[in-house]
C-alpha positions as CSV (number, residue, x, y, z in Angstrom):
1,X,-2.2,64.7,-51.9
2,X,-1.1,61.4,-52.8
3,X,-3.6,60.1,-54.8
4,X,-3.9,63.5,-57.1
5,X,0.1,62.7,-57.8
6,X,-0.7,58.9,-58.5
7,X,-3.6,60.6,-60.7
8,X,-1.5,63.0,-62.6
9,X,1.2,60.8,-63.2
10,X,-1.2,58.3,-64.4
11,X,-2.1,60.6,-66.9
12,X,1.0,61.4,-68.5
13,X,2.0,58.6,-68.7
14,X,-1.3,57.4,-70.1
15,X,-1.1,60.1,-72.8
16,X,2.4,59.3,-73.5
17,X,1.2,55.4,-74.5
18,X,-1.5,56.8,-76.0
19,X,0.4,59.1,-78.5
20,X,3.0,56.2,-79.1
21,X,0.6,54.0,-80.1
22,X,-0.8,56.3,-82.7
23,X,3.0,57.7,-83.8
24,X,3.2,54.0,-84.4
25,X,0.6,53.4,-86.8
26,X,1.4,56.2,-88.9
27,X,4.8,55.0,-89.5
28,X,3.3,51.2,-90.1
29,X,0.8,51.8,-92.2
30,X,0.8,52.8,-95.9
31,X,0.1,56.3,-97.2
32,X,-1.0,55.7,-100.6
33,X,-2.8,52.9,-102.3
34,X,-1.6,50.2,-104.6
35,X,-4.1,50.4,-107.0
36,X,-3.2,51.1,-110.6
37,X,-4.8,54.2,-112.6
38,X,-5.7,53.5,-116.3
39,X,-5.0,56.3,-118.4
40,X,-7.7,56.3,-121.4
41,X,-6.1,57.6,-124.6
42,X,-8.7,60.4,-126.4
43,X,-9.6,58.5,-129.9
44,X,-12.4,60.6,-131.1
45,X,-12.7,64.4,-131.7
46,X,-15.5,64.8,-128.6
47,X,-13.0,62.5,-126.5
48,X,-9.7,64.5,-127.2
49,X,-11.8,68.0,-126.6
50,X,-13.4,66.6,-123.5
51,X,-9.9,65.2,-122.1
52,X,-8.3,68.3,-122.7
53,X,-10.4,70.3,-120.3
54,X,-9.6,68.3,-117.9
């Protein structure tokens, strides 16, 4: 009976690392990237239809 309580508390607190670990990550690392999006401004007739329907 011992060693199934050493087991299950084992566990727990195995899975309670565990999740910490990964709660931790998602609050240190970023979300969103850093790169920069170049917007392309429509010159032609063809570009400002084609830009339009997206």
């Amino acid at each position: 009976m011992n060693d199934f309580k050493l087991k299950l508390i084992l566990s727990i607190l195995g899975g309670v690392v565990f999740s910490f670990v990964f709660i931790l990550l998602a609050f240190a690392l970023p979300l969103d990237d850093k790169e920069q999006t170049i917007k392309k401004i429509p010159k032609g007739l063809l570009e400002q239809v084609s830009h339009s329907l997206k």
